[in-house]
C-alpha positions in Angstrom: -3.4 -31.7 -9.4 -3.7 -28.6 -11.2 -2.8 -24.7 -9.3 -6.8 -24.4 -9.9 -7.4 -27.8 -8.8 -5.3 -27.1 -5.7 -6.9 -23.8 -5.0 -10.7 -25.1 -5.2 -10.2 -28.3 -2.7 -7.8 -25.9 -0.2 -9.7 -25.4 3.2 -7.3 -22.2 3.7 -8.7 -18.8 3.3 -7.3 -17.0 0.5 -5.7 -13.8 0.6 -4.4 -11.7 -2.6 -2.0 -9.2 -2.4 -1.1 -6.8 -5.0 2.9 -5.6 -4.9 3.6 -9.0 -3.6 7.0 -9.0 -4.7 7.8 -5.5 -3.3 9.6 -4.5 0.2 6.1 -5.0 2.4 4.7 -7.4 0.0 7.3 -10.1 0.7 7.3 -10.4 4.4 3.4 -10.0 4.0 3.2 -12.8 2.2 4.9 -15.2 4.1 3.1 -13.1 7.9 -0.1 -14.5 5.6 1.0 -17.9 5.0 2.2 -18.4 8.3 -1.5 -17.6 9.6 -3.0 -20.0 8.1 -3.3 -18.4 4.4 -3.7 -19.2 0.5 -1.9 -16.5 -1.0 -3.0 -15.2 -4.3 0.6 -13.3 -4.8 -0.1 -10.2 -7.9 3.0 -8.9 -9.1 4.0 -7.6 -12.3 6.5 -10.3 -13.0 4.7 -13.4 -11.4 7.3 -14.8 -9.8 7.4 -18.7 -8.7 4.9 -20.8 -7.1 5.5 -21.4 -3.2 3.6 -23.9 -0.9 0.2 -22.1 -0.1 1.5 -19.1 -2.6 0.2 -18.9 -6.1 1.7 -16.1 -7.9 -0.7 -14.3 -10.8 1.0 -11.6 -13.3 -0.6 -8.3 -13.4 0.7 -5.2 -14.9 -1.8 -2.7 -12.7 -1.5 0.2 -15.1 -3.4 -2.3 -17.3 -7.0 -2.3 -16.4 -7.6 -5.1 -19.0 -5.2 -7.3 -16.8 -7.0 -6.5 -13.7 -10.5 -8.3 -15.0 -8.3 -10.8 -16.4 -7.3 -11.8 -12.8 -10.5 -11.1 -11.2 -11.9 -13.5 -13.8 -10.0 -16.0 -13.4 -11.0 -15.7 -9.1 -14.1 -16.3 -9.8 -13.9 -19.3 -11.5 -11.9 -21.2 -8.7 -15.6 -20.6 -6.5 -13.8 -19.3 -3.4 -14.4 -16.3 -1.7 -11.5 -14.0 -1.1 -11.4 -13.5 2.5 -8.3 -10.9 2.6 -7.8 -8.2 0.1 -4.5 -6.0 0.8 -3.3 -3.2 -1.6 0.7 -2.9 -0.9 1.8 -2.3 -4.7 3.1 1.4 -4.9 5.0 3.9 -7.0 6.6 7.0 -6.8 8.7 9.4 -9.1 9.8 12.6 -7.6 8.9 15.5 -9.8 8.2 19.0 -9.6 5.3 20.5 -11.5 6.7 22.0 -15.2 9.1 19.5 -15.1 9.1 15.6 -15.6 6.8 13.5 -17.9 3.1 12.6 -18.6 4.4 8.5 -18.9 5.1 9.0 -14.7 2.3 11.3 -13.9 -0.1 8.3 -15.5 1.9 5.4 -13.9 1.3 7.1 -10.6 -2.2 7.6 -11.0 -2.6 4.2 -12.2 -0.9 1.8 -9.4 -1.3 4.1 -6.5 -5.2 5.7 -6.8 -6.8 3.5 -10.2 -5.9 0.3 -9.3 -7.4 -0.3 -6.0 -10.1 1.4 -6.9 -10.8 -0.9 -10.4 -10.1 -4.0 -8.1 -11.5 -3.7 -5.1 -14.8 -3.1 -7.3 -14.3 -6.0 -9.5 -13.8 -8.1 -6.6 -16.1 -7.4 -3.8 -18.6 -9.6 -5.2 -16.2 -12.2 -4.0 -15.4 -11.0 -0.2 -17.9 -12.6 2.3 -19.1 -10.9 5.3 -16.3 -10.5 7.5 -13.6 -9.9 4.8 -11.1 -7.2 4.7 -10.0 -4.7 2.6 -6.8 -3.0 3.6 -4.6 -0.7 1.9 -0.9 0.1 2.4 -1.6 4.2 2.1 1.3 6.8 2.8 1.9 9.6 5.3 1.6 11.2 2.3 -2.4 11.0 2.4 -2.4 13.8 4.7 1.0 15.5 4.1 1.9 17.5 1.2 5.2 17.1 -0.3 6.9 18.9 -1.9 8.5 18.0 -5.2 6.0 14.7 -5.2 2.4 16.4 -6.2 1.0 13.6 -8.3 2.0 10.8 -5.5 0.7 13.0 -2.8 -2.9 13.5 -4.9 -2.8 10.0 -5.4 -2.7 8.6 -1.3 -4.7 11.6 -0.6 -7.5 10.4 -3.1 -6.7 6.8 -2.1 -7.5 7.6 1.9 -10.9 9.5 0.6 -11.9 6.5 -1.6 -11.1 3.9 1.8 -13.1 6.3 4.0 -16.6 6.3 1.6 -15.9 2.2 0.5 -16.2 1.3 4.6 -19.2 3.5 4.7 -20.8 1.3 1.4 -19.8 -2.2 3.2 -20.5 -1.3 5.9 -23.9 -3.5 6.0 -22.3 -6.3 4.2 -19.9 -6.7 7.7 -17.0 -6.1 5.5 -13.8 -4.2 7.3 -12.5 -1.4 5.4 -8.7 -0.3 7.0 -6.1 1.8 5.8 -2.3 1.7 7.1 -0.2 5.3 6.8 3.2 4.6 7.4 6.2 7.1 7.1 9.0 6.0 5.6 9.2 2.6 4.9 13.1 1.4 4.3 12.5 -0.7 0.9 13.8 -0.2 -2.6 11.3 2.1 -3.3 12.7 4.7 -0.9 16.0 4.2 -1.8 14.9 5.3 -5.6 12.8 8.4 -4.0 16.4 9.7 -1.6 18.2 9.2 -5.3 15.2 10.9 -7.2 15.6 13.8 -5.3 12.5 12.7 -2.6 11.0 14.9 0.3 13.6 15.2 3.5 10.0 15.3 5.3 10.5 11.0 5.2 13.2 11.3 7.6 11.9 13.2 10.2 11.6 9.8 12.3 13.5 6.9 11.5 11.9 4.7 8.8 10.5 1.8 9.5 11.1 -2.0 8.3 9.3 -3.7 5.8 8.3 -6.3 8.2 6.9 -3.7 11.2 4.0 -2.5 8.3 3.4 -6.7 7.2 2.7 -6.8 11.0 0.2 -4.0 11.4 -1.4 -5.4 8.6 -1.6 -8.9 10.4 -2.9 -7.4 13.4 -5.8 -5.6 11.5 -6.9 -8.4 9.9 -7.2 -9.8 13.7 -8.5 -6.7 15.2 -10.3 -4.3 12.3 -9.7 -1.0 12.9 -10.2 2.2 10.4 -6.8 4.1 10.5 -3.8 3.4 11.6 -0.5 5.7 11.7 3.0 4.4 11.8 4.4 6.1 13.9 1.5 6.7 15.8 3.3 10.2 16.9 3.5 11.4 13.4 0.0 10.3 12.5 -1.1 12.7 15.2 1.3 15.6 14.3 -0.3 15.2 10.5 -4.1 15.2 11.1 -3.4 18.2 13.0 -1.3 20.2 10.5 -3.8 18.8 8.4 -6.6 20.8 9.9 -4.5 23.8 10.6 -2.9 24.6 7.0 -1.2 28.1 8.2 0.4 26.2 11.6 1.7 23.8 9.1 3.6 26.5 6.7 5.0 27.6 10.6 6.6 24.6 11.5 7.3 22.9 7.8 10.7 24.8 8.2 11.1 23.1 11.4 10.5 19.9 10.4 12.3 19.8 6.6 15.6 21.0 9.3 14.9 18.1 11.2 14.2 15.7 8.2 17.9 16.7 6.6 19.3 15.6 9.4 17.5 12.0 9.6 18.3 11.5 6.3 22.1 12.2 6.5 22.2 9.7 9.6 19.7 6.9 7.4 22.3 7.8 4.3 25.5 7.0 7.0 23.9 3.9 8.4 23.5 3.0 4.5 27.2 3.9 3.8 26.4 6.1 1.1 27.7 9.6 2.6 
């Protein structure tokens, strides 16, 4: 029996992630499968097929590739029941500095993407689907030396917000997850890129703790949801209150040094 073959006679729902190969994508994946799942598994590199896991290449800064995928969904005649955006990208830069190449990659994975595919495939997402996207603290907290990531969760948060309100009537769930730092690769190349100290005001969380809010959405829809809670809270308020935030940023980057130096000695790396 063919992948397709397999795909059109499973009775499991299917679920695609994007970033599937990445830090949250991984345990995700398998959180998925464990439910009960078909994984439709996007990465840039494929990877290897899996029981209930069928891996599909897709450069996202491609928007070509995108409907290529989306496409090729349609033609299996199943309805996607899960959609969650974890792929991501960051490269700390400061403004006169850096390149156009990273400002465009940026743009493109973190803001373009799920925008291009949630479109492309909502014709495919029955009434009580669900659209979830791995967003950043980040969406509501500037940082410094990071301008194009930060306008690319804070534009990703505003296009989540106004897609729930145009579902809304087909009963699909529209959630968004903000965590801090998450401890993957990724932030290990932001701390060596020169990345905000702001990620290390609390401790960072695992890969696994953000694959498990997203399971627990997809039981329980809800719109927003901060991790940790504490600095979700703290942000919407600073968020509001732009002159309190210049107050206490010093406070905060002070307190951000030090988590990092104890996340760099827990590493080894100090």
């Amino acid at each position: 029996m063919t992948t397709s073959e397999h795909l059109r006679s499973s009775t499991r729902p299917l679920a695609l992630v994007t970033g599937a190969a990445g830090g949250i994508g991984v345990p995700l994946v398998s959180r998925l499968v464990a439910a009960g799942y078909h994984v439709l598994a996007l990465s840039r590199s494929g990877g290897e097929e899996q029981p209930f896991v069928t891996p599909i290449p897709c450069d996202l800064t491609k928007p070509e590739q995108i409907e290529q995928v989306v496409a090729q969904i349609a033609t299996l005649g199943r309805r996607v029941q899960a959609l969650v955006h974890c792929a991501g990208v960051i490269v700390p830069q400061r403004m006169g500095g850096g390149d156009t190449a990273s400002v465009s990659c940026q743009l493109a994975v973190n803001l373009e993407a799920p925008i291009l595919l949630t479109m492309k495939l909502l014709p495919h997402i029955p009434s009580g689907g669900h659209v979830v996207f791995i967003n950043s603290m980040a969406a509501l907290v500037p940082l410094e030396g990071s301008s194009i990531y930060t306008a690319s969760k804070f534009g990703l948060r505003g296009f989540a917000l106004s897609l729930a309100q145009d579902v809304r009537k087909r009963g699909i769930h529209v959630s968004s997850v903000f965590p801090g730092a998450v401890d993957t690769p990724m932030l290990k190349r932001e701390i060596d890129n020169g990345g905000s100290p702001l990620n290390f005001v609390t401790a960072p969380a695992t890969a696994d703790d953000i694959a498990a809010i997203v399971m627990g959405l997809l039981r329980r829809p809800r719109a927003e949801v901060f991790c940790p809670s504490s600095d979700g809270i703290l942000a919407q308020l600073m968020l509001m209150m732009p002159r309190v935030w210049r107050l206490i940023l010093p406070i905060l980057l002070k307190k951000g040094r030090k988590g990092l130096r104890k996340y760099l000695d827990g590493q080894g790396r100090c």
